[in-house]
C-alpha atoms as a printed R data frame, in Angstrom:
    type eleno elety resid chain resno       x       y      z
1   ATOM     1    CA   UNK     A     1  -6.675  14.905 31.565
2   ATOM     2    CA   UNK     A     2  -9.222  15.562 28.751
3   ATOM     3    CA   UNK     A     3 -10.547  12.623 26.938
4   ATOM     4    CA   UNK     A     4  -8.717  12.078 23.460
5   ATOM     5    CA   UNK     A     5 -11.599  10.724 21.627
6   ATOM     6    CA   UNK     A     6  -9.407   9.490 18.177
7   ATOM     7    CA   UNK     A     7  -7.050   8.009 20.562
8   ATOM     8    CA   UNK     A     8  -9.810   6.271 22.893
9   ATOM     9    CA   UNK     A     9 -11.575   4.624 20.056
10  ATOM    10    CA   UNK     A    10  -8.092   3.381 18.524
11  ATOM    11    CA   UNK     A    11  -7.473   1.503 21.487
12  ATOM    12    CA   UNK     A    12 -10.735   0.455 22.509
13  ATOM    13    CA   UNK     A    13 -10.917  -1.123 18.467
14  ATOM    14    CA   UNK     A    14  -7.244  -2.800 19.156
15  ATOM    15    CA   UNK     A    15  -9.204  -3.948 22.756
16  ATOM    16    CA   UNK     A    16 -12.178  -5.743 20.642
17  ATOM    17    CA   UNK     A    17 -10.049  -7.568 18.441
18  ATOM    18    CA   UNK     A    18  -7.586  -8.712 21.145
19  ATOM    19    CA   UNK     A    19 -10.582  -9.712 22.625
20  ATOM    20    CA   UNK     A    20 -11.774 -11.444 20.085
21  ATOM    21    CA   UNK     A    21  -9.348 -13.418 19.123
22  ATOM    22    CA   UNK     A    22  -8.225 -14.724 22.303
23  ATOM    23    CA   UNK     A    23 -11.399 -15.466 22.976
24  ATOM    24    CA   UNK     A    24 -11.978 -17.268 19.535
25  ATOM    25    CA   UNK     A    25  -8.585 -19.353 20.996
26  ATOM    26    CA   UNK     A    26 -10.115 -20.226 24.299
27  ATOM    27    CA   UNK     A    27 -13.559 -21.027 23.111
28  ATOM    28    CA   UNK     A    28 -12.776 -22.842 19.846
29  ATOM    29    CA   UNK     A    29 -10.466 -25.857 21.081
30  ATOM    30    CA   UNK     A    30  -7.538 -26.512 22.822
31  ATOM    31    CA   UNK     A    31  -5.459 -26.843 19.575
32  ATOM    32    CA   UNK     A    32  -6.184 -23.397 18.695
33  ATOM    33    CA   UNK     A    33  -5.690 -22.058 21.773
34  ATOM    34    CA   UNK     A    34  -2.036 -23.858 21.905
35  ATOM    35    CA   UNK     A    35  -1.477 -21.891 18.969
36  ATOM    36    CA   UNK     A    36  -2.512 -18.379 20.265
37  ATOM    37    CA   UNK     A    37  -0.357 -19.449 22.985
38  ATOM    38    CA   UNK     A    38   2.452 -19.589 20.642
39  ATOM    39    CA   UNK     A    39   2.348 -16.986 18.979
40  ATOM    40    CA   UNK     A    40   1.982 -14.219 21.845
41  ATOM    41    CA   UNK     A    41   4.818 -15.929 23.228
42  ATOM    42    CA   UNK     A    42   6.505 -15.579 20.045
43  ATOM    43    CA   UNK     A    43   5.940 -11.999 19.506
44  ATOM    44    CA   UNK     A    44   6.067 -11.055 23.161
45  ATOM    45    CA   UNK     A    45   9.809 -12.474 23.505
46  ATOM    46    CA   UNK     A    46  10.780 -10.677 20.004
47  ATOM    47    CA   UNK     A    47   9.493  -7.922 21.385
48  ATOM    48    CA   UNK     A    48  11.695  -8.197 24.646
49  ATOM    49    CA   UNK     A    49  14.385  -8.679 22.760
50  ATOM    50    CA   UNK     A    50  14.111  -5.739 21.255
51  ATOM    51    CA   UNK     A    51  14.192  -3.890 23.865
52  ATOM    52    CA   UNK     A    52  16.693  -5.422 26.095
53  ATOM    53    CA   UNK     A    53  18.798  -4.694 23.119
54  ATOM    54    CA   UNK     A    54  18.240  -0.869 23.100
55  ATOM    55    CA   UNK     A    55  18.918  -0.983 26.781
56  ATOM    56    CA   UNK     A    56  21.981  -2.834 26.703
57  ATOM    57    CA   UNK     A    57  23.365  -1.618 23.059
58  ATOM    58    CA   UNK     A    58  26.570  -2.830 24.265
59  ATOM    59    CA   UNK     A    59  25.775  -6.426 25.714
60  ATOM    60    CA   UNK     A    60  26.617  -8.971 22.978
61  ATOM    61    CA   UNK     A    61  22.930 -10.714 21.647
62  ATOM    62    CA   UNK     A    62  23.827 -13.206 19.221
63  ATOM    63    CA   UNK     A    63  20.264 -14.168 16.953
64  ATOM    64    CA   UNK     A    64  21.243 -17.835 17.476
65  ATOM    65    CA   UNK     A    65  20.416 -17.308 21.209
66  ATOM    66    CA   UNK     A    66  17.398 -15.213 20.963
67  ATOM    67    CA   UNK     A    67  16.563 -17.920 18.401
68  ATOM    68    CA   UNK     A    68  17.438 -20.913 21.136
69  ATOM    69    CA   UNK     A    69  15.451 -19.280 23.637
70  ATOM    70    CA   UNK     A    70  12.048 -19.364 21.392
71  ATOM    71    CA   UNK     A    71  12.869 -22.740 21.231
72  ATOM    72    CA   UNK     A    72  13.339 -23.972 24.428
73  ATOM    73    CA   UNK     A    73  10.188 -21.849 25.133
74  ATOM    74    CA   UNK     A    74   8.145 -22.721 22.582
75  ATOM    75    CA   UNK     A    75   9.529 -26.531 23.950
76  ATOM    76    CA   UNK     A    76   8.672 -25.824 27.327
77  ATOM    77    CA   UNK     A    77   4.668 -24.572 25.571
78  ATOM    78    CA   UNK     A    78   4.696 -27.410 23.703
79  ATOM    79    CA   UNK     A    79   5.178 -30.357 26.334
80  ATOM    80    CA   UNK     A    80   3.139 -28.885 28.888
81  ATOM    81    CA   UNK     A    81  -0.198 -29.090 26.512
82  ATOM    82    CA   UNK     A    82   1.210 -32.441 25.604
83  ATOM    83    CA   UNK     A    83   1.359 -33.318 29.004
84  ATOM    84    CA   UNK     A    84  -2.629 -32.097 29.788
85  ATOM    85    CA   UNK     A    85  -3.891 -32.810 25.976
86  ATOM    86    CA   UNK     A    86  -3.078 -36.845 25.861
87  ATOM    87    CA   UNK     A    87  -3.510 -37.346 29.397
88  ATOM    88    CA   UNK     A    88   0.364 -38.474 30.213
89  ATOM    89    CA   UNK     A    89   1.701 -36.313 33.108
90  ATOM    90    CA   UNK     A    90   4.269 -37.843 34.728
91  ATOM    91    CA   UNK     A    91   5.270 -39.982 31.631
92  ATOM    92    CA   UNK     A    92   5.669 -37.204 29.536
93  ATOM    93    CA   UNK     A    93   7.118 -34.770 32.617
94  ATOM    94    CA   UNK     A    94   9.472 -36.287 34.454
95  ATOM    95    CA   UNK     A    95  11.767 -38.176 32.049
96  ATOM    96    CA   UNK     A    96  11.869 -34.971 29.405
97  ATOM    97    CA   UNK     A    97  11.841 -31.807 32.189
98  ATOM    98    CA   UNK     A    98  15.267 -32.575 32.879
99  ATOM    99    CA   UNK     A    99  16.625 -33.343 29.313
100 ATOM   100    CA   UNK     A   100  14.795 -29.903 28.310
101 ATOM   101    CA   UNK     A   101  16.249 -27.828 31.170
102 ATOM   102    CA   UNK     A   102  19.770 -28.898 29.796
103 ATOM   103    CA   UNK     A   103  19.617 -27.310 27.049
104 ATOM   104    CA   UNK     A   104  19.356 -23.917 28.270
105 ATOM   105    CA   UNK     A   105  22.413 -24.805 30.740
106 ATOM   106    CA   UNK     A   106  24.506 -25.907 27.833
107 ATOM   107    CA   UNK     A   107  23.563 -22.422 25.722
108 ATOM   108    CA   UNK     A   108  24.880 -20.953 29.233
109 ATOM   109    CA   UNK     A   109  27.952 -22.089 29.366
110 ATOM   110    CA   UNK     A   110  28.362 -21.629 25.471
111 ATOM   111    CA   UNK     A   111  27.458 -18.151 25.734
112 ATOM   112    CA   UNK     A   112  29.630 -17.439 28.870
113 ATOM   113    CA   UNK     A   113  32.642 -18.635 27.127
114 ATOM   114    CA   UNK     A   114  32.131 -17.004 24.212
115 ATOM   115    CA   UNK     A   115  32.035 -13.590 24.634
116 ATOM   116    CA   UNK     A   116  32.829 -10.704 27.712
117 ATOM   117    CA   UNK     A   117  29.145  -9.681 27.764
118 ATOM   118    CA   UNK     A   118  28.192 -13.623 27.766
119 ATOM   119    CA   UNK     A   119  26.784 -13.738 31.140
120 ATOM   120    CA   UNK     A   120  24.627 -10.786 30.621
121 ATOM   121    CA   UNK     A   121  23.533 -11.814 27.410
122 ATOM   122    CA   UNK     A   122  22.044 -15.209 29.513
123 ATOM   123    CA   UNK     A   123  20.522 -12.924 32.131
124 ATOM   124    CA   UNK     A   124  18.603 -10.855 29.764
125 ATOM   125    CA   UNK     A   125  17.346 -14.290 27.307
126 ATOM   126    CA   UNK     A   126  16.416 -16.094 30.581
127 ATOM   127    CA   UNK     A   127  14.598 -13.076 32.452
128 ATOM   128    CA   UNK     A   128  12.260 -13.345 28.492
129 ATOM   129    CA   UNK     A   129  12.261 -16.880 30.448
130 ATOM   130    CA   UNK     A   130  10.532 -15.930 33.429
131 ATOM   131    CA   UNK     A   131   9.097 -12.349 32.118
132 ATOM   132    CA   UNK     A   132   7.075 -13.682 29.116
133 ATOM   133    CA   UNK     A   133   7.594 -17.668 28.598
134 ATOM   134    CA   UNK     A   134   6.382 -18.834 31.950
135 ATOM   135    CA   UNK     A   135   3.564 -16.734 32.301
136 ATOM   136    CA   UNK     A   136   1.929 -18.506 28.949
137 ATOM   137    CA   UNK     A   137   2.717 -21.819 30.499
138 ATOM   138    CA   UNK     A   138   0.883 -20.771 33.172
139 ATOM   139    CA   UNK     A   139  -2.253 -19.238 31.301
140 ATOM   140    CA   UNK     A   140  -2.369 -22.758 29.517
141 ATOM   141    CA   UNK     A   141  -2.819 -24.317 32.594
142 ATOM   142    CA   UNK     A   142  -5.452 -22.464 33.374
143 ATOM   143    CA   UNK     A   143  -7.152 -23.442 30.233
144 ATOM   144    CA   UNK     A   144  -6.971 -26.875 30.625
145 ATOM   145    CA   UNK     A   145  -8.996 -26.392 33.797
146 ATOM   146    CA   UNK     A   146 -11.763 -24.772 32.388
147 ATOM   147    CA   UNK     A   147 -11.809 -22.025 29.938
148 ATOM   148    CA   UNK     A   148 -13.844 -19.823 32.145
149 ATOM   149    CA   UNK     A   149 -10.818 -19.196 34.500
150 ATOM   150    CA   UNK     A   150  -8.844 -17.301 31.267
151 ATOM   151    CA   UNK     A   151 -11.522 -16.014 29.722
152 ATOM   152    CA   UNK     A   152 -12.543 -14.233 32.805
153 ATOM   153    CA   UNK     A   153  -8.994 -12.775 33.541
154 ATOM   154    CA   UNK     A   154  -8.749 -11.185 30.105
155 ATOM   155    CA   UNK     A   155 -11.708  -9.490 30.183
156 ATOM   156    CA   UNK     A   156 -11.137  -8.575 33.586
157 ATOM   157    CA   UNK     A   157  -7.942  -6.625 32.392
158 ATOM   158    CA   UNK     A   158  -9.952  -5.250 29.069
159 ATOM   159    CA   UNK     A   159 -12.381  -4.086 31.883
160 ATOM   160    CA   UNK     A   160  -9.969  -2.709 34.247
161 ATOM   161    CA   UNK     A   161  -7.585  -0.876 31.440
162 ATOM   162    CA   UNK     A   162 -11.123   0.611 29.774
163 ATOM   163    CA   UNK     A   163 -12.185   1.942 32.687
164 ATOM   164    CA   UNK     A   164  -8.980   3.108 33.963
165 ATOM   165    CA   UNK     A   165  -8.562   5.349 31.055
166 ATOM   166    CA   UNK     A   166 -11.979   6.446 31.479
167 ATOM   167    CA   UNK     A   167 -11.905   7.653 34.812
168 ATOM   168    CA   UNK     A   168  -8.730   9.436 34.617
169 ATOM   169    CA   UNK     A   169  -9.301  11.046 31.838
170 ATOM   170    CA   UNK     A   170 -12.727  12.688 33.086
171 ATOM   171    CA   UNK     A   171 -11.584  12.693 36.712
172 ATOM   172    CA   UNK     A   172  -7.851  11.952 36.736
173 ATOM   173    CA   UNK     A   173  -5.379  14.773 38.505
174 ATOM   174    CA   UNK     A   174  -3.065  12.923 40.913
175 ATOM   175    CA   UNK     A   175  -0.234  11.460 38.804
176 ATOM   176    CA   UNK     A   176   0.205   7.491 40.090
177 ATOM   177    CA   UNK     A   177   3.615   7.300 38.783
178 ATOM   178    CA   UNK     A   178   6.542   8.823 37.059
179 ATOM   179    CA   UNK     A   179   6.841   5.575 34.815
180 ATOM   180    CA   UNK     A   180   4.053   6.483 32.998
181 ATOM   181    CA   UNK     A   181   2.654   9.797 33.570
182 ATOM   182    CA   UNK     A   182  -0.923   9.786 32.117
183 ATOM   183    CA   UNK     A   183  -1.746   7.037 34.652
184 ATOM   184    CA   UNK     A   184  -3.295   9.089 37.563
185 ATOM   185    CA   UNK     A   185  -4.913   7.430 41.117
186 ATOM   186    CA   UNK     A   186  -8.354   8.373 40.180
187 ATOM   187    CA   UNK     A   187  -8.333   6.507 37.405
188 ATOM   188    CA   UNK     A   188  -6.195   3.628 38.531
189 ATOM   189    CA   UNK     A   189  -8.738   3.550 41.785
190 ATOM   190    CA   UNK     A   190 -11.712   3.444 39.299
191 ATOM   191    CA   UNK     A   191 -10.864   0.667 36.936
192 ATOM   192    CA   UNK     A   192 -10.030  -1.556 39.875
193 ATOM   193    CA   UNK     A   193 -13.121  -0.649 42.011
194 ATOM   194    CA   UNK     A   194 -15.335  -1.206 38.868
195 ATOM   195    CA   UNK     A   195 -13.314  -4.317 37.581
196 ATOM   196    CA   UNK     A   196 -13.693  -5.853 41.191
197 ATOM   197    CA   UNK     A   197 -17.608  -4.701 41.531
198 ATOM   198    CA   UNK     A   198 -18.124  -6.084 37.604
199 ATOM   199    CA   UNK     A   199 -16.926  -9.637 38.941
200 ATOM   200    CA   UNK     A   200 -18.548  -9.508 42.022
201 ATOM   201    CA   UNK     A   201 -21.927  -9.167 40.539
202 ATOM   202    CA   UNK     A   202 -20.695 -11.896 37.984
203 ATOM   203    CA   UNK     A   203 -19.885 -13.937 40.790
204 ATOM   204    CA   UNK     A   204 -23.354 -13.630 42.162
205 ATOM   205    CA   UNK     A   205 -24.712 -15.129 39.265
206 ATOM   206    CA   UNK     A   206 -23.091 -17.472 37.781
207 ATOM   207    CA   UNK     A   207 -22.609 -21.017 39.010
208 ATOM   208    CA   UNK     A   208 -18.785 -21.142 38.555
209 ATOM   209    CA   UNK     A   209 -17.093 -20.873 41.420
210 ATOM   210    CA   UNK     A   210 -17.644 -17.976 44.291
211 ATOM   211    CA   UNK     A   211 -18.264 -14.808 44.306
212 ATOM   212    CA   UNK     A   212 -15.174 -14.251 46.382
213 ATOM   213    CA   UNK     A   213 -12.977 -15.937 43.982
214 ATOM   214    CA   UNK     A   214 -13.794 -14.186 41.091
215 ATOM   215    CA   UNK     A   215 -13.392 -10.703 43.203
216 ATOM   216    CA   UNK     A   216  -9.880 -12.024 44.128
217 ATOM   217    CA   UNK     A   217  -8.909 -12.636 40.540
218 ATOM   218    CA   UNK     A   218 -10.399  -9.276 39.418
219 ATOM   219    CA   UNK     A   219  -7.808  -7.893 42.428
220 ATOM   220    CA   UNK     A   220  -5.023  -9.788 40.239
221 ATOM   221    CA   UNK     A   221  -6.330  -8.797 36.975
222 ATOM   222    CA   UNK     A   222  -6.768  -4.841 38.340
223 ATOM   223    CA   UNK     A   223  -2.901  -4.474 40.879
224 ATOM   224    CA   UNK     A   224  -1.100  -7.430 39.113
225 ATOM   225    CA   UNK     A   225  -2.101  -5.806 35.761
226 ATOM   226    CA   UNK     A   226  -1.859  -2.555 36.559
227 ATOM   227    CA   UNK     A   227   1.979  -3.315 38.013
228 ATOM   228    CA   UNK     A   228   2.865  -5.467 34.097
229 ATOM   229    CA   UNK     A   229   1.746  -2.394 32.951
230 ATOM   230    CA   UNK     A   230   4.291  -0.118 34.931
231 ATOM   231    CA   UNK     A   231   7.096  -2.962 34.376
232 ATOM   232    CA   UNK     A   232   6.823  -2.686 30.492
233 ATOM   233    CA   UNK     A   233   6.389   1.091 30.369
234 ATOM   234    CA   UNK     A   234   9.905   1.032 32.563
235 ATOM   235    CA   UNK     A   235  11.404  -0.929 29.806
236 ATOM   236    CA   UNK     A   236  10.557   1.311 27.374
237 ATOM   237    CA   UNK     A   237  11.737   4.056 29.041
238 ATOM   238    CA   UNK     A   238  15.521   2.375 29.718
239 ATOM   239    CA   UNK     A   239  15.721   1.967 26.195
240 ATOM   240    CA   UNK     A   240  14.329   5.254 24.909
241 ATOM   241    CA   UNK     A   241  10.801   4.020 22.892
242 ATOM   242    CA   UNK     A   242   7.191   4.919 23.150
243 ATOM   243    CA   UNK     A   243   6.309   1.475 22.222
244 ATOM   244    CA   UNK     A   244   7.907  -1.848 21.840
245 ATOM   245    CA   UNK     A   245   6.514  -2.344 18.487
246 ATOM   246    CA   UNK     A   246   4.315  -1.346 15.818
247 ATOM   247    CA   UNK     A   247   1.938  -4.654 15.794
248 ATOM   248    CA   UNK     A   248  -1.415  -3.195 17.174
249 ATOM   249    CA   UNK     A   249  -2.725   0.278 16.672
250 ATOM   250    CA   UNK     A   250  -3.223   1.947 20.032
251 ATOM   251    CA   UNK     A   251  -1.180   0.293 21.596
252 ATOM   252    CA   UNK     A   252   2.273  -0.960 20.019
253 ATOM   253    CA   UNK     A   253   3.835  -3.760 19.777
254 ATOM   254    CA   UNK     A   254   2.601  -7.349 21.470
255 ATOM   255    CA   UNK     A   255   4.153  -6.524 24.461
256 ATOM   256    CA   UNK     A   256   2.366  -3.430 24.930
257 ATOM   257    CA   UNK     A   257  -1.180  -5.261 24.438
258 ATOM   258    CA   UNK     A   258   0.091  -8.191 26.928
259 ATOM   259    CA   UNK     A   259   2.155  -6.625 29.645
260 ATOM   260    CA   UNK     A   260  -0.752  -6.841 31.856
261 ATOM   261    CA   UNK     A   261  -1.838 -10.268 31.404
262 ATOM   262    CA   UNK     A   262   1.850 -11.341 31.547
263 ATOM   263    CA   UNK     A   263   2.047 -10.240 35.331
264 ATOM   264    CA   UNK     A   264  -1.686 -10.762 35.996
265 ATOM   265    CA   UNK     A   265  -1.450 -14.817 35.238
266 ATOM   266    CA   UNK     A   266   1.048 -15.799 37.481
267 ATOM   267    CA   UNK     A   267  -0.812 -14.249 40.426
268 ATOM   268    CA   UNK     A   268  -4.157 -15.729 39.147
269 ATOM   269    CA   UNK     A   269  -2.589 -18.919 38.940
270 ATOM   270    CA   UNK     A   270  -1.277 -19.055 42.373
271 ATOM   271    CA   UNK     A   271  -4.970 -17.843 43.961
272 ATOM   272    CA   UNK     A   272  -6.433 -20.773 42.013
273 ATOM   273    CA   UNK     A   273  -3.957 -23.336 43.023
274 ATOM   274    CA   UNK     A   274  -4.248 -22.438 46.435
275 ATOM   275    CA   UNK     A   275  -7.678 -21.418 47.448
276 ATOM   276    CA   UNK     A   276 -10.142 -22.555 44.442
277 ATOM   277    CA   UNK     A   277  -9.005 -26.690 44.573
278 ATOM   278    CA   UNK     A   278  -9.395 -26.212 40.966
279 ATOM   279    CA   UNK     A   279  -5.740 -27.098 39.744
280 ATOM   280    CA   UNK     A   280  -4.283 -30.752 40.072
281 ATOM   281    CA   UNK     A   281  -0.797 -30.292 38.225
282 ATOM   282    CA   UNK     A   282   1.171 -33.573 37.255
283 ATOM   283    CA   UNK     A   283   3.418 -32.442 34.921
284 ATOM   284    CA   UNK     A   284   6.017 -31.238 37.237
C-alpha cells in the first residue's frame, strides 16, 4: 500500500490537535479535564446514535431517549468526579448510585411499553451505556490517580495508530481484516512492536511505575486499540458510512478519533487495578 502523503499529513494534523487538547485537559486541572470528559462523551454517544440509527432504520429512537441517556451519562460523569474531587466517596456513592440507576430502569419500562421496537430501542441507548459512557468514567478514574496513567495511554494509541499506518503503508501486503481492508499485519505488527518498545524504554527511565507496567499498558493501548478500532469500522459498515461524522479532518466524526481509546481504557483500567496497587475506588 503506497503512502498517501495528503492523506498522512491530514491525519497526523487531526493526531496533534487531539493530542493537544487532551493533553491541555489532563495537564491543566481536573475541572478542565471533567469537561473534556464531557464533551467526548457527548459527541461520542451522538455519534453512536447516529449510527445505530442507520443500522436499525426501522427500530423506533425517540430524541427524548437519546436525550435521557446523555443525561444519565453525563450524571453518572458528573458524580463520579464529585465523588474523587471533594473527597466524599461513600457519602456521595452509595446513597445516589441507586437513585441514579433508577432512572434508566424507569426510561426502560417507558420505552418498552411504548412502542413494538421499545426493547430494542433500550438495547441500542444502553450498549452507548457500556460502549462509550463507561469507558470515560473509567479514563476519569484514571486521572484522579495521577495524570501520567492517561496521558501515557493516549499517546500510546497516537503512537501505535502513527506507526501502524506507517508500516503498512511502506511494508503492508497481508490484509488483517475484512472490516477494514487497508489495515494489513505488517503494519498492525509494527505499531504494536514499536508502541510496546517506545514504553519500554520510557519505562526504563522514568521513575513512575515499572517498566513492565508501562509495556503492559502499551499491549492495551496497541490490541485493545487496535480491536475499538475494528468494532467502530464494523459499525460503519452495518450502517453503510465511511465515517461516523464529519467533526475531525482525517478522520470523521468523534467516534472515529476515539474508538481506540474507548476499548483501550477499560483494559488499562483493569491492569492498573489489579497489578499496579495504584487504584483505591470508594465510590462504588
Amino acid at each position: 500500500m503506497a503512502l498517501n502523503w495528503p492523506t498522512f499529513f491530514t491525519r497526523l494534523g487531526s493526531a496533534i490537535v487531539f493530542c493537544i487538547v487532551m493533553m491541555a485537559g489532563l495537564l491543566w486541572n481536573e475541572w478542565a479535564f471533567m469537561a473534556l470528559a464531557a464533551l467526548i462523551q457527548f459527541l461520542c454517544l451522538r455519534d453512536y446514535f447516529r449510527l445505530v440509527q442507520k443500522i436499525n432504520p426501522d427500530t423506533w429512537m425517540p430524541s427524548w431517549l437519546m436525550a435521557a441517556i446523555q443525561l444519565f451519562a453525563f450524571g453518572m460523569l458528573a458524580l463520579v468526579f464529585a465523588a474523587f474531587h471533594f473527597d466524599m466517596g461513600y457519602s456521595i456513592g452509595i446513597p445516589l448510585w441507586p437513585a441514579l440507576l433508577c432512572v434508566p430502569v424507569l426510561l426502560m419500562l417507558l420505552a418498552v411499553l411504548s412502542k413494538k421496537t421499545g426493547l430494542q430501542a433500550v438495547l441500542e441507548s444502553f450498549g452507548g451505556i457500556f460502549y462509550i459512557s463507561l469507558p470515560v468514567v473509567l479514563l476519569l478514574c484514571l486521572r484522579h490517580q495521577s495524570l501520567v496513567l492517561p496521558l501515557a495511554l493516549i499517546l500510546m494509541i497516537w503512537m501505535n495508530d502513527t506507526m501502524a499506518y506507517l508500516v503498512g503503508s511502506f511494508i503492508g501486503k497481508t490484509p488483517f481484516s475484512p472490516i477494514s481492508p487497508k489495515k494489513t499485519w505488517e503494519g498492525t505488527a509494527g505499531g504494536a512492536i514499536l508502541t510496546i518498545a517506545g514504553a519500554a524504554v520510557w519505562g526504563h527511565f522514568t521513575p513512575y511505575y515499572h517498566m513492565t507496567d508501562w509495556m503492559a499498558l502499551a499491549l492495551c493501548a496497541s490490541v485493545a486499540g487496535t480491536a475499538g478500532d475494528l468494532l467502530e469500522s464494523k459499525l460503519k459498515r452495518m450502517a453503510n458510512v465511511k465515517d461516523s461524522g464529519t467533526l475531525m479532518p482525517g478522520h470523521g466524526g468523534a467516534l472515529d478519533r476515539f474508538d481506540s481509546l474507548l476499548v483501550a481504557t477499560p483494559f488499562a483500567f483493569c491492569y492498573a487495578y489489579l497489578f499496579m496497587d495504584t487504584l483505591h475506588l470508594t465510590i462504588f
